[in-house]
C-alpha positions, 0 to 999 in steps of 0.5 A: 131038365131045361125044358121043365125048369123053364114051364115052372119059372114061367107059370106054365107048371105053376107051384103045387101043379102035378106034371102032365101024364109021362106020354103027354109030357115027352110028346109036348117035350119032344124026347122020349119017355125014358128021358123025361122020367131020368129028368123028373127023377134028378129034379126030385133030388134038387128039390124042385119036384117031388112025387108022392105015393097017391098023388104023383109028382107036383111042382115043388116051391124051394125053401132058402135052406136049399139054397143055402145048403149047398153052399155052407157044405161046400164052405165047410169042406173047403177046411183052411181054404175058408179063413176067419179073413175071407168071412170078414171080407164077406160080412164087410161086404155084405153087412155094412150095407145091410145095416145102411138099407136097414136104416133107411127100411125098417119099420117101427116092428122091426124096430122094436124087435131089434130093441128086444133082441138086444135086451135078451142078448144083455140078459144071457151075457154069460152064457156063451152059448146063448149069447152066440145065438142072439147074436146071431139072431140079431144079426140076422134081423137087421137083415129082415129090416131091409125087406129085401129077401135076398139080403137075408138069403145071402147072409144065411148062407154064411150063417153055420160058419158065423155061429162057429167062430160066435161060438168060440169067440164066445167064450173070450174074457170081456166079449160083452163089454167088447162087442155091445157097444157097437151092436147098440150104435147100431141099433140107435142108428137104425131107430135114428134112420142114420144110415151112415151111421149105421154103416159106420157102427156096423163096419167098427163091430166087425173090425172088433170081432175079427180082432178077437177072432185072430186072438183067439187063433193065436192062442190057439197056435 
């Protein structure tokens, strides 16, 4: 498995390429047949091959679904090991920078998008459900506008739980007037190419979604 994964990351099974024939392949791998099939058959279940009827087994281009996956399943098993704590510690983490790299990358379309995201958040205000999604969806976007691909790949792989809690804190009395704010001086901060700025107003709009999320836990209490 070391030994494929290895000619694919260095071009010598290059995306969309079919494998050798199984003689060849456990010759040029040095073990047998029955090796390279067991190994083949497991990297077809990690997605990184797959074998179609007619055509055989081709090297496969991972999707950030499989790599986010696995990772928001194992955060979603893990029950009350995972607090609304540790989400905010990670989004800190994690979105505070975003927001700063965005202001310093972001392009003009990037800009206006944000821009557009945040109007059709101001026109579902009630209802909860779809305020949730453009929420995140805006999020999510500031994400892009740092044109670092792993950025958005990591905050992806928190996304399922940041749409449950946006879920149920949606439906708290006065969220809008609470969280719009700061998503706006985010925003003009990011326009502004104010990356401090924007890092502050990131870092005040998590703090008062982690202030509705404990209320909401405790009135569940």
């Amino acid at each position: 498995m070391e030994a494929i994964e290895k000619e694919i990351v260095e071009g010598r099974l290059p995306l969309g390429a079919s494998l050798p024939p199984e003689r060849e392949f456990s010759e040029r791998l040095g073990v047998s047949r029955t090796v390279v099939r067991e190994a083949v058959r497991i990297l077809v279940t990690r997605g990184l091959l797959q074998t179609r009827h007619g055509v055989g087994t081709t090297v496969r281009a991972l999707t950030p679904e499989q790599v986010t996956t696995p990772l928001t399943l194992y955060m979603r098993t893990c029950g009350s090991a995972v607090t609304i704590e540790h989400l905010h510690q990670v989004r800190m983490m994690l979105e505070v920078g975003i927001a700063i790299l965005a202001a310093e990358q972001a392009t003009e379309e990037d800009i206006q998008d944000l821009r557009r995201i945040f109007a059709e958040m101001e026109e579902v205000a009630a209802d909860p459900q779809q305020f949730a999604a453009k929420d995140a969806e805006f999020h999510r976007r500031i994400a892009e506008a740092t044109h670092n691909p792993l950025l958005t790949l990591l905050l992806d792989s928190v996304r399922d739980l940041m749409s449950e809690v946006r879920t149920r804190v949606g439906q708290r009395p006065g969220l809008f007037e609470r969280v719009m704010p700061t998503h706006l001086r985010v925003l003009e901060c990011i326009a502004s190419r104010d990356s401090e700025g924007a890092g502050t107003a990131m870092r005040e709009h998590l703090n008062i979604a982690l202030s509705i999320q404990r209320e909401l836990t405790q009135d569940q209490q």
